[in-house]
C-alpha atoms as a printed R data frame, in Angstrom:
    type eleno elety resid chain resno       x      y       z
1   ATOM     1    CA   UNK     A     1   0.000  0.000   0.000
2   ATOM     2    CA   UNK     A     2   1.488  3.650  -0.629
3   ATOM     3    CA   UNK     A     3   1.280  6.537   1.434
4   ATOM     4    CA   UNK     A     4  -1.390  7.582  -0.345
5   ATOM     5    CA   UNK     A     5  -3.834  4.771  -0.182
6   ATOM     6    CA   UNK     A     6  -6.041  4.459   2.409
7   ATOM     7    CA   UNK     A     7  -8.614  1.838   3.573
8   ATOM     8    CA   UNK     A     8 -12.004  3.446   4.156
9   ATOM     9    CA   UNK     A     9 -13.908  2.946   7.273
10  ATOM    10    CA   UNK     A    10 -17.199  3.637   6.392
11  ATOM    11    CA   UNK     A    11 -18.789  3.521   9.477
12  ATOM    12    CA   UNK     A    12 -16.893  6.360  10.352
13  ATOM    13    CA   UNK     A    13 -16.291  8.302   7.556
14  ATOM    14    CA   UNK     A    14 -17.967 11.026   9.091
15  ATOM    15    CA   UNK     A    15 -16.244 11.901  11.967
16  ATOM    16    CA   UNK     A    16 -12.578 11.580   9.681
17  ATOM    17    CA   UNK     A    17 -13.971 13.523   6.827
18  ATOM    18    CA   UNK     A    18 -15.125 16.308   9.443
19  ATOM    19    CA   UNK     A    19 -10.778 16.814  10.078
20  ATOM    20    CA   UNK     A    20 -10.473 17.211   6.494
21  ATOM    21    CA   UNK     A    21 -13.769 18.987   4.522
22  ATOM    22    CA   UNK     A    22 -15.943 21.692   4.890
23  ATOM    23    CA   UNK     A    23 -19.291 20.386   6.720
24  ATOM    24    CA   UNK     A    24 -21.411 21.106   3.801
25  ATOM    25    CA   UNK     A    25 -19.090 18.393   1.486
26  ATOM    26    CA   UNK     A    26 -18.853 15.811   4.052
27  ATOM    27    CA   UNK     A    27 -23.096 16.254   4.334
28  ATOM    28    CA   UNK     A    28 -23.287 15.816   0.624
29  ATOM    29    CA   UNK     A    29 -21.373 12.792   0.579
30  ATOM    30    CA   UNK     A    30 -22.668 10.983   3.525
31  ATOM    31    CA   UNK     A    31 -26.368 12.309   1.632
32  ATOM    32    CA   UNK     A    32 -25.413 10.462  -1.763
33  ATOM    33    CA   UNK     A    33 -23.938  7.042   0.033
34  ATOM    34    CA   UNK     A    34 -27.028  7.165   1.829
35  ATOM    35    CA   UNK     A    35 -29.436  7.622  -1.735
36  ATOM    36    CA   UNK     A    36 -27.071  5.227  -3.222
37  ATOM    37    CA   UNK     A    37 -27.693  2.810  -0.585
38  ATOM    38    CA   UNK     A    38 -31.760  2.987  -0.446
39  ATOM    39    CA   UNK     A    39 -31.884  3.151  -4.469
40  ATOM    40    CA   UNK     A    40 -33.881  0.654  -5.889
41  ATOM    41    CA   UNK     A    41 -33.995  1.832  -9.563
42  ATOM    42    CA   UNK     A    42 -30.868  2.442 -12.051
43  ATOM    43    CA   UNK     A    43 -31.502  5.972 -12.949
44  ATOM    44    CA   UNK     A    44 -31.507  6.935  -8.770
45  ATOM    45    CA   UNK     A    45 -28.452  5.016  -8.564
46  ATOM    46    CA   UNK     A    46 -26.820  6.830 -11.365
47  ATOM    47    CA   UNK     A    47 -27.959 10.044  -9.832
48  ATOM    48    CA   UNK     A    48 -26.272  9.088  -6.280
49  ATOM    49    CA   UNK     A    49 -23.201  8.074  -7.681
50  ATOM    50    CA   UNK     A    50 -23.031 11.621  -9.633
51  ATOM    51    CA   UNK     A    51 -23.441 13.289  -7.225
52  ATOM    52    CA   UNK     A    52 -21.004 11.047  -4.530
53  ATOM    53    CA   UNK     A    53 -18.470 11.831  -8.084
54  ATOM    54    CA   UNK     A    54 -18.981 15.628  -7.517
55  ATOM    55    CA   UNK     A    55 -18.950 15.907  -4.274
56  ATOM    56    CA   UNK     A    56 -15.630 13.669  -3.464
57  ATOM    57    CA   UNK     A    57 -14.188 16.133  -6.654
58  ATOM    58    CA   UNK     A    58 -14.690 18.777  -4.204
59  ATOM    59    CA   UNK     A    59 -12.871 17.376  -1.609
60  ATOM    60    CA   UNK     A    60 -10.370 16.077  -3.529
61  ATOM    61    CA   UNK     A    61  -9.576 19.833  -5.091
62  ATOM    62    CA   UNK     A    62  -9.611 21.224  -1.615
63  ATOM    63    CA   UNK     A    63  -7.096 18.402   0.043
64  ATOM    64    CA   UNK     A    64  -5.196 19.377  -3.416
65  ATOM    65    CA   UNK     A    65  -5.017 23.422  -2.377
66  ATOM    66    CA   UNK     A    66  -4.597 22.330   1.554
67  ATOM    67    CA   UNK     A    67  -1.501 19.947   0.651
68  ATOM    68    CA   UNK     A    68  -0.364 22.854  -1.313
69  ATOM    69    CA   UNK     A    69  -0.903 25.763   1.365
70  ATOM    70    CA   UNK     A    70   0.594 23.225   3.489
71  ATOM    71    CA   UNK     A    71   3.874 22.890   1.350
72  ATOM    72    CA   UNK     A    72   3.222 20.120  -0.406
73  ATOM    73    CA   UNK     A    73   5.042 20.293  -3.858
74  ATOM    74    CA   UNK     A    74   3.422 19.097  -7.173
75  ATOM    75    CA   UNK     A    75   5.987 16.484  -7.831
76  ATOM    76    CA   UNK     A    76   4.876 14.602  -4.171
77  ATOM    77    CA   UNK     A    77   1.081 15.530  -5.218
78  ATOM    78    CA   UNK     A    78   1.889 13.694  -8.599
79  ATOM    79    CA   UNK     A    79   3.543 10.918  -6.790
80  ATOM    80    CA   UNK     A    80   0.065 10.211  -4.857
81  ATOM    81    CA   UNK     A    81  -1.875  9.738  -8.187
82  ATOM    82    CA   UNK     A    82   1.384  8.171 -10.173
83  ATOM    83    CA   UNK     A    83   1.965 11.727 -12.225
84  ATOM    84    CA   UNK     A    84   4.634 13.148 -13.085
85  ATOM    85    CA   UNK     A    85   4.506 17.191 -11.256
86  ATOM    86    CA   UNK     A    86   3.521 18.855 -14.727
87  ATOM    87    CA   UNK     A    87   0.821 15.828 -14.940
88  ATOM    88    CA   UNK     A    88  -0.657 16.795 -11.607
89  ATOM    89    CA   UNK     A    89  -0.767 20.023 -12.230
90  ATOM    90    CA   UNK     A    90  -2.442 19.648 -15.768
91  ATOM    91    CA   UNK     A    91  -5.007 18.228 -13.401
92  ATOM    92    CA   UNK     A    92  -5.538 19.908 -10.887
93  ATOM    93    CA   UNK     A    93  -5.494 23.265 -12.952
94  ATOM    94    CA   UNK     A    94  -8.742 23.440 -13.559
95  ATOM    95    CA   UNK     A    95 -10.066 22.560 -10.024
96  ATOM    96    CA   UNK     A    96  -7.528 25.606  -9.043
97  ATOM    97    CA   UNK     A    97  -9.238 28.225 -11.553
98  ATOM    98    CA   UNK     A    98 -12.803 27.007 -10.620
99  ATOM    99    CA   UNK     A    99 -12.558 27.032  -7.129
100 ATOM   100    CA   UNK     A   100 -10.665 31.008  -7.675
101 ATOM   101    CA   UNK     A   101 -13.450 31.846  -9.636
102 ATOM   102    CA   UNK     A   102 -15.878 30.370  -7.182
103 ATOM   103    CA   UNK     A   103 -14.375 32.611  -4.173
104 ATOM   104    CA   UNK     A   104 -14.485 35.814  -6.827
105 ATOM   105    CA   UNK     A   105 -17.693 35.666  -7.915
106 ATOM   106    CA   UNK     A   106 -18.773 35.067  -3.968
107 ATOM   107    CA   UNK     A   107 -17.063 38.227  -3.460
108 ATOM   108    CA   UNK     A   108 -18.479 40.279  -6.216
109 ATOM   109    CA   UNK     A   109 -21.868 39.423  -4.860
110 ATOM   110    CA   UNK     A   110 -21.055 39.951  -0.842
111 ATOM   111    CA   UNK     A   111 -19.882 43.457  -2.423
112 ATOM   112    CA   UNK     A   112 -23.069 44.172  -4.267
113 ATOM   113    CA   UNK     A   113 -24.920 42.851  -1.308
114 ATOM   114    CA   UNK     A   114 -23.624 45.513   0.828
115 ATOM   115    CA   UNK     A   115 -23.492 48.145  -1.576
116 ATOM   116    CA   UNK     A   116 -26.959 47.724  -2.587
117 ATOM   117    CA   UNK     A   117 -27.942 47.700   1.548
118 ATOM   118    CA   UNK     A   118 -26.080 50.558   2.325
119 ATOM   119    CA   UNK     A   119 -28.126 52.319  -1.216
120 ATOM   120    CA   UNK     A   120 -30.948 51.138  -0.009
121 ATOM   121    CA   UNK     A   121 -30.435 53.085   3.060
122 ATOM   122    CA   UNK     A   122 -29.325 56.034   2.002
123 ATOM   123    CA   UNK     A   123 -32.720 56.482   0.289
124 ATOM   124    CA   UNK     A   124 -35.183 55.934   3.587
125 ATOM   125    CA   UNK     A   125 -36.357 59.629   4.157
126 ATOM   126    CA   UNK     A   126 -35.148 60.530   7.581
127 ATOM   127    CA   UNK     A   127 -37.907 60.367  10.100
């Protein structure tokens, strides 16, 4: 086994994923095992496992940035998945540029939130 496999222990997978993810991934994994698991009709189960895909993509992208943040190089990030460095990050690029885009469009709108609610204020007549 390499470093970098692990035997999953799904009984508590919750509890280790909370170390690792955001609370709202972990939920929506645990929330497409669980649809997976009660499915009783092909289409439902594809639907689970898309959405298990998406959400352990997630993760995965953000364990990427925190091995990075954490000094993690690309050539040991590549070694995990059997890349070469420029092959992980050819990868992992585009998780890098969503998730930037992600946190600069939730900016933009925090910033038009606030400037339409101080506007919004500025036209009350006073009393």
């Amino acid at each position: 086994m390499t470093e970098c496999q692990h035997i999953i222990d799904l009984g508590r997978l919750s509890s280790r994923l909370l170390l690792v993810a955001p609370r709202s991934t972990v939920k929506r994994i645990l929330a497409a095992l669980s649809a997976f698991d009660v499915a009783d009709r092909p289409m439902s189960r594809l639907d689970a496992a898309r959405r298990l895909r998406e959400a352990a993509e997630e993760l995965e992208a953000a364990q990427v940035e925190a091995a990075r943040k954490a000094g993690a190089t690309w050539l040991e990030i590549g070694a995990c998945y059997g890349l070469t460095k420029q092959g992980a990050q050819q990868r992992f690029r585009a998780a890098r540029k969503q998730a930037e885009a992600a946190s600069a469009a939730a900016a933009a709108t925090a910033a038009a939130a606030a400037k339409a609610a101080a506007g919004s204020k500025k036209a009350e007549p006073a009393a």
